[in-house]
Structures are given as structure tokens and as C-alpha cells.
C-alpha positions in Angstrom: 91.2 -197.7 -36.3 91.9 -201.8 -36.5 94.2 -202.5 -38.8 93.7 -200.1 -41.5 97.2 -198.7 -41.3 98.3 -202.5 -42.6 95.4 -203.9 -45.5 95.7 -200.1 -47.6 99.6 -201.4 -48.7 97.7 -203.3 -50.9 97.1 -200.7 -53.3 99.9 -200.6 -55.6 100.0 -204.6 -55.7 96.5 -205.4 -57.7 96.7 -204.1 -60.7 93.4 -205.1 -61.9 91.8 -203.7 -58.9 88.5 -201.2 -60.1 89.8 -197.9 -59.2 86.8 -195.1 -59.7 88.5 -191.5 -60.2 85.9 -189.6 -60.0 86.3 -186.1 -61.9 88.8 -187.9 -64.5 88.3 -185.4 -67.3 89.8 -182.4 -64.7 93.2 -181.1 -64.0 93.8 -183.1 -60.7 91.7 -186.0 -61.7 93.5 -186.6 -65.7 97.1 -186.6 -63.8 95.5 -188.8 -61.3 94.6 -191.2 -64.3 97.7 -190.4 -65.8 99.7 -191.9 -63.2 97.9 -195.2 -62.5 98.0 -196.2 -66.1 102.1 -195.7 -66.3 101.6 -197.9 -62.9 100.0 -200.3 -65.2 96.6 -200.4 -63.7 94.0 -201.9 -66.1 90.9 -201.2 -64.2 90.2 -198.0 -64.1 86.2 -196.9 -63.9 86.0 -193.3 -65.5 82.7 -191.4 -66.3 82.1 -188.2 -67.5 79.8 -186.0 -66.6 77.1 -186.5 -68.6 77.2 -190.2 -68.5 77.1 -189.7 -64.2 75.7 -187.1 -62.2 77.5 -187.2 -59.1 75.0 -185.0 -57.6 72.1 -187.2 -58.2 71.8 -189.2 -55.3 69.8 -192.3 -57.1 72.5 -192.7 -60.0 75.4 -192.9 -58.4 74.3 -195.7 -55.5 73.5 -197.4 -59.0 76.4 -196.6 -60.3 78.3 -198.2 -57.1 75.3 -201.3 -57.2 76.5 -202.0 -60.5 80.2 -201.1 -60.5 81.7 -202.2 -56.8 84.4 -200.1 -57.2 87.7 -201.5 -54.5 88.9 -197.7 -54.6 87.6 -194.9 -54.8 89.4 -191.3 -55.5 87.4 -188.2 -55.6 88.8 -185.3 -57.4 85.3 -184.2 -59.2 84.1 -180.8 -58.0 83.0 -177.5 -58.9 85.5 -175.0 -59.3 86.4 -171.7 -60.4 88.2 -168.3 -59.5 87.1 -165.4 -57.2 84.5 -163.9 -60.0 82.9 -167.0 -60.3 82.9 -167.6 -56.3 81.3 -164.4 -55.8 78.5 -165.0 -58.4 77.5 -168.1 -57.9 77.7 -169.4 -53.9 75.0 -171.2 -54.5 76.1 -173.6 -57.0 79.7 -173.7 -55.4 78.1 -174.9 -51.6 75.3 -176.7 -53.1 77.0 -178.8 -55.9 80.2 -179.3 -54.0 78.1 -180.8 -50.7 75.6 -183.1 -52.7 79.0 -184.8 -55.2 80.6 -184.9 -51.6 78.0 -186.3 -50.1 76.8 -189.1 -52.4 80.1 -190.1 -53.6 81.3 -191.1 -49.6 78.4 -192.4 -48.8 77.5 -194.6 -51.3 81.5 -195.9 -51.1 80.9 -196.9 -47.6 78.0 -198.8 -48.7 78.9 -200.9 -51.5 82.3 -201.7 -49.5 84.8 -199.5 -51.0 88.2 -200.6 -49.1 89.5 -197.2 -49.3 88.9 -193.7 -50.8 90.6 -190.3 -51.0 89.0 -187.2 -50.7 91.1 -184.1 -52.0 90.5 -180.6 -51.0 91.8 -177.2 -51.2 94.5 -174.7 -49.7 91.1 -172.5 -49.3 90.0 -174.6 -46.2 92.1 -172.4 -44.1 91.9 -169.4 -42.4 92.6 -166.0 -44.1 95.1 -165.1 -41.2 96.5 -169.0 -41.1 100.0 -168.9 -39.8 102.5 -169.3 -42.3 103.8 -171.8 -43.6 99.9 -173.2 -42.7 99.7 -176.8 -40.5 97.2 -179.0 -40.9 95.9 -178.0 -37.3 95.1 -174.2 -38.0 91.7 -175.9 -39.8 88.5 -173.9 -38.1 90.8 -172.0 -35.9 89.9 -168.5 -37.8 87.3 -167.1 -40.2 87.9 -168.3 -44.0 88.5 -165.5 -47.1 85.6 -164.4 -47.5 85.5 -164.5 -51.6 85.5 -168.1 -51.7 84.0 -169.3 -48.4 81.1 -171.4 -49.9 83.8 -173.4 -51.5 86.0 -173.8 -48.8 83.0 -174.7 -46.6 82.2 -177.4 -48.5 85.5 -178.9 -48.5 85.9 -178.4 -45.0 82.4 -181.1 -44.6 83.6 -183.7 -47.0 87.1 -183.9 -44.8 84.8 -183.8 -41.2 82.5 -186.3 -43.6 85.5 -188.7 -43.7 86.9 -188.3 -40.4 83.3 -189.1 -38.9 82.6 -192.5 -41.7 86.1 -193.6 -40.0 85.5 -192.7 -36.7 81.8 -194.4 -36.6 82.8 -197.6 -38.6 86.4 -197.4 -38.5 86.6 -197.0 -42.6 89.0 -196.0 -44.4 88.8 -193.1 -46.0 91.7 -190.2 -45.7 91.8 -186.5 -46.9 94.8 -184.9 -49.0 94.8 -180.7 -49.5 96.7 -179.4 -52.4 98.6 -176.5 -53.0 98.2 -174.7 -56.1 98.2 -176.4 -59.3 99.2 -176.4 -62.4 100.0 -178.1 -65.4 98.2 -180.3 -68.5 94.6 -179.6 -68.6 94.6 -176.8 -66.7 92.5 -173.9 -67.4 93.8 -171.3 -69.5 90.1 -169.1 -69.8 90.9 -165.5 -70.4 88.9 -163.9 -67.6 88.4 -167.1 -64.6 92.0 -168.8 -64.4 94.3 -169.0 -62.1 97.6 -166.6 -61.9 100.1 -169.1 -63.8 98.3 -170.0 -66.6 96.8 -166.6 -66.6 100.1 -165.4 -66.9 101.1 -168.0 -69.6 98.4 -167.0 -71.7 98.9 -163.5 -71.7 103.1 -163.6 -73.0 102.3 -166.0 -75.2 99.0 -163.8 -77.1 101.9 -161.1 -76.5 104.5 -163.2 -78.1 102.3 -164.3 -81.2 100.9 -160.3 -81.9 104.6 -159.0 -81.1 103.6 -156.9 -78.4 105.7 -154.4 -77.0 105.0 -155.4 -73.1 102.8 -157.1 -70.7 101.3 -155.3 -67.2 100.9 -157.3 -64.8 98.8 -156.3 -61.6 100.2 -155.2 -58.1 103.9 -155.3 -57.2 104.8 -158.8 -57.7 106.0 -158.9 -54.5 103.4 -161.5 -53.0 104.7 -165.0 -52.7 102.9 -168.1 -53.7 103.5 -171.7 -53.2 103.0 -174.2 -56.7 103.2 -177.9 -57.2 103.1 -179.6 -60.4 99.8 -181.5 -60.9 101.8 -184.8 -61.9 103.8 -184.6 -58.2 100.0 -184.1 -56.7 99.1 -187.5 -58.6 102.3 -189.5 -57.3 101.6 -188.1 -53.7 97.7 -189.4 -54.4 99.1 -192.9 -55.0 101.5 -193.0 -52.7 98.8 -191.9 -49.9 96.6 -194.7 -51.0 99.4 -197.2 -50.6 101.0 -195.7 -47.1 98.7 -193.2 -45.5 95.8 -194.3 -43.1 94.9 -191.7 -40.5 92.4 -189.5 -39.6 93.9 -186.3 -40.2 94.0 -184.7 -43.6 97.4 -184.1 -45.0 98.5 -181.5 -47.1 100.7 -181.5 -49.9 102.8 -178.7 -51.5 106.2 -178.3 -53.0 107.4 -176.3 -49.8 108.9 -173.8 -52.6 108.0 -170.3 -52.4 108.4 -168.0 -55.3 107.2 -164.1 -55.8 104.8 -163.3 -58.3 108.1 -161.5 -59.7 109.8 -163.8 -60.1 107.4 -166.2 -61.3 106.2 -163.7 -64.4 109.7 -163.6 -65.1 110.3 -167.4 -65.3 106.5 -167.7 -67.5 107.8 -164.8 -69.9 111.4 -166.8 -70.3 109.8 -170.2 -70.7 106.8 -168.7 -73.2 109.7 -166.6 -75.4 108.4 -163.4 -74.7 110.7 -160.6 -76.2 109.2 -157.4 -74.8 109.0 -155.3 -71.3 107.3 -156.8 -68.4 105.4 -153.7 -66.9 103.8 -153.9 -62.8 100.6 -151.7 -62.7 101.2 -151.3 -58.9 97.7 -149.2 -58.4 95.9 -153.1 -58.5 95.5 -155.3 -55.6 98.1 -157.5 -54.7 96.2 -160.3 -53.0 97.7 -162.3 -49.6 101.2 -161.3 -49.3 101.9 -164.8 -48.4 100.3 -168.5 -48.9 102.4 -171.4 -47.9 101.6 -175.1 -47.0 103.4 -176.9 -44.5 103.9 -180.3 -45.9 106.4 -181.5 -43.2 103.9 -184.6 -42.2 104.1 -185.5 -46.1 107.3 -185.3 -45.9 108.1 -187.6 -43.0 106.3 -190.2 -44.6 108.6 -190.5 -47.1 107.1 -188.7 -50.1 109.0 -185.3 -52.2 108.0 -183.7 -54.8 110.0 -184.1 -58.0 109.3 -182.0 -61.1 111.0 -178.3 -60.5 109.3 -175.2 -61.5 111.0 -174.8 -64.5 110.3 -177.8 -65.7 107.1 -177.5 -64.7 106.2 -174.4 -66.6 108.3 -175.9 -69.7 105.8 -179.1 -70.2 102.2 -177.2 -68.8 103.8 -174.3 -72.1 104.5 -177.3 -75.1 100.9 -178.5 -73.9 99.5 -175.5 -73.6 100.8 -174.4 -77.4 100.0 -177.8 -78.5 96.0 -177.9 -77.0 94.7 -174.8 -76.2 96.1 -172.1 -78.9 94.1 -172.2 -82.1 91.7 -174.1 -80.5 
């Protein structure tokens, strides 16, 4: 669409630009923040939630009157597990459509130069062929547990592909693997399966605890990319990438839950017998993203899984416990 491919490169050479991460306070968005400021941008417009309601329409085209943001990264959204999907669809279509919404349109009308939408790994079908290309979006019905979600997600990338079709603006989408890292969310009964897993050998380590079950087999295999790699690929799609396709990002490592349970338990220090309760559910046997278009742009992830799990744990022991 014109020249868009050429005036993004831009990005990384203002420093001073305003750059409005939306969501800032968040696992994706903190990393994103993270990363510009070691980058040694100066401008960055944060605001928490209660100081802007991305889902009121009227505050945040003020927000944009006032602010004139020159980027714009959205990484604020509702979120939560399968429980929480189930419960609430509601708030998880609603919420997610109206921050969607507002935040695009009222970028593309107080002249943001370019903004990134990010997604999820739940856009896709259930039955997506594995590893899962970018193309198998809408080719299959979604999981059902978190369809509201993913529904959502799907309209604010078709929301970007139409503001850059129709006005030639540019605005791109980037889905993410799974996550993990600093800031992530550690609850007891709604997190995800590594920081689940972190949580429960370290409570095991601390109450010296003979073993920890784990449901299913282990066997599954799952695909996770440190949220600091997620934030470099951000910046380095805001400086390079201009197109109309989403992209996804991943590590392109697999590892089973085995294995991965193993690793946590070595990382955490956790003396005791790791037990597999194989009469619960073991989830998709397989969830992989094809990151190959990443890739051939130029961009690799860097932080191993290891070393991954060795920073999210002295952050995790440092923030969370006790707390």
C-alpha cells in the first residue's frame, strides 16, 4: 500500500518519538516497555487503567486529541484461562471488541504513523495443521472454551487489514505463542501451565513436600517463547514489517509437558517425586506456530528455555512469594 514498506524504518531512529503502549502494566505490554527504554526511548505515553478506559469510546479519542501519539502498540486486553473463558464470554467478546475497537480507530484519526495489534495462538482452528501457518486463520471452527476471545482477536486483525486496505494505513498484526516470564500471572486456580507449574514446586519446595502430581501424561507438547523475545520481535516488526498479513511469532521449540515439569522442578529446587495423575485430561496433544515468515525477515528468538524459566523463577521468588 504506497510506500509504507519504506517511512515504518523510521522507528528505531527517533528516540523522542511518543510511543503509546497500551496495556503497559501487563505481561506482554511491561516487556514491551522494557525493551524501548534499554533502546533509549524517552517518550513513552503509559496509562493505567484507571487513569484510561480503553473501552470508553469518548476518553480515549480525548486521550489521542490531547496526546497525538506517532505509534501506537496495543497489548491491553482482557485475559484469563479456560475457567474464566467459560464464565464470563460476555466480558471476554465485549471488553476485548470495544478496547479493540476504540483504540484503532481513534489511531487512524489523530494520524498515528503506525500501530501494532497483537493477538493470540487461540485465533486458530482447534484442528489447525501443525506447525499452524498464518493462512489456516477461519479455515476451521475455533476451541470451543475460549471462542469469545479468539473471536475478538480475529476482528481487531480483519479491523487492521480493512483501515489498511481502505486508507492504505499502516497498521500490522503480530500473534504470539505462549508466554511467559516477569509479570506473569502466578494465581493459584486461573494461570497458565508454566507458571502454574512454577508455583506449585516451589509451595512444594518451601513446605518440604514429598511430591508433586501433575495432570495427564505429560506427553502433550507445547510451544513457549520468552516474553522479552516477544518484545524484541515487537520492535523489530515496527521498524521492518509492513504488510497486511498478520505474523506470528514463536520460538519454533517444542517441549512435552514432561519434560517441561522436569526442567520447572530443576530450576525451582524441588527435592521430591514428580507424580503424573494420568486419569486427568491432557489437553491438545500438539500446539505449534510456524514462525518461518518471522524468520525470513531476519528476526530469532534468543533467550533459551532454561534461561528463560531461571529469570521468570528469581522474579517470581523475588515478587510474588510472600506477597
Amino acid at each position: 500500500m504506497g510506500d509504507h514498506t519504506h517511512d515504518s524504518s523510521d522507528f528505531l531512529t527517533d528516540k523522542s518519538a511518543k510511543i503509546f503502549v497500551a496495556g503497559h502494566r501487563g505481561l506482554v505490554g511491561s516487556a514491551i516497555v522494557r525493551k524501548l527504554q534499554s533502546l533509549g526511548f524517552t517518550n513513552l505515553l503509559l496509562r493505567s487503567h484507571s487513569e484510561l478506559d480503553l473501552t470508553r469510546q469518548s476518553d480515549v479519542d480525548s486521550f489521542f486529541a490531547a496526546e497525538k501519539p506517532r505509534f501506537v502498540i496495543l497489548a491491553a486486553a482482557k485475559v484469563g484461562g479456560i475457567h474464566a473463558n467459560n464464565t464470563f464470554p460476555a466480558d471476554f467478546i465485549a471488553i476485548n471488541l470495544q478496547i479493540q475497537t476504540n483504540v484503532i480507530d481513534s489511531s487512524f484519526r489523530h494520524g498515528v504513523k503506525k500501530f501494532l495489534f497483537l493477538g493470540s495462538s487461540c485465533i486458530y482452528p482447534k484442528l489447525a495443521p501443525q506447525p499452524i501457518p498464518e493462512h489456516a486463520l477461519l479455515t476451521g471452527p475455533l476451541e470451543p472454551t475460549n471462542e469469545w476471545y479468539a473471536i475478538a482477536k480475529i476482528a481487531g486483525i480483519k479491523m487492521c487489514q480493512a483501515y489498511r486496505i481502505q486508507y492504505s494505513w499502516d497498521a500490522i498484526s503480530v500473534m504470539p505463542t505462549n508466554l511467559y516470564g516477569r509479570n506473569d500471572n502466578f494465581h493459584p486456580e486461573n494461570s497458565h501451565v508454566l507458571p502454574a507449574l512454577m508455583r506449585r514446586f516451589h509451595e512444594a519446595k518451601v513446605n518440604n513436600a514429598k511430591q508433586v502430581v501433575v495432570w495427564g501424561t505429560g506427553s502433550p507438547l507445547r510451544e513457549f517463547l520468552h516474553v522479552d523475545d516477544l518484545a524484541d520481535a515487537v520492535v523489530f516488526l515496527m521498524d521492518k514489517y509492513s504488510g497486511l498479513e498478520h505474523l506470528n511469532v514463536g520460538s519454533g521449540k517444542e517441549v512435552t509437558i514432561k519434560d517441561l515439569a522436569e526442567l520447572v522442578k530443576e530450576v525451582v529446587g524441588f527435592e521430591g517425586d514428580l507424580v503424573w495423575d494420568t486419569s486427568k485430561p491432557d489437553g491438545t496433544p500438539r500446539k505449534l506456530m510456524d514462525n518461518s515468515k518471522l524468520l525470513e525477515l531476519g528476526w530469532t528468538p534468543k533467550i533459551s528455555l532454561k534461561d528463560g524459566l531461571v529469570d521468570t523463577y528469581k522474579w517470581y521468588v523475588e515478587n510474588v512469594v510472600g506477597q
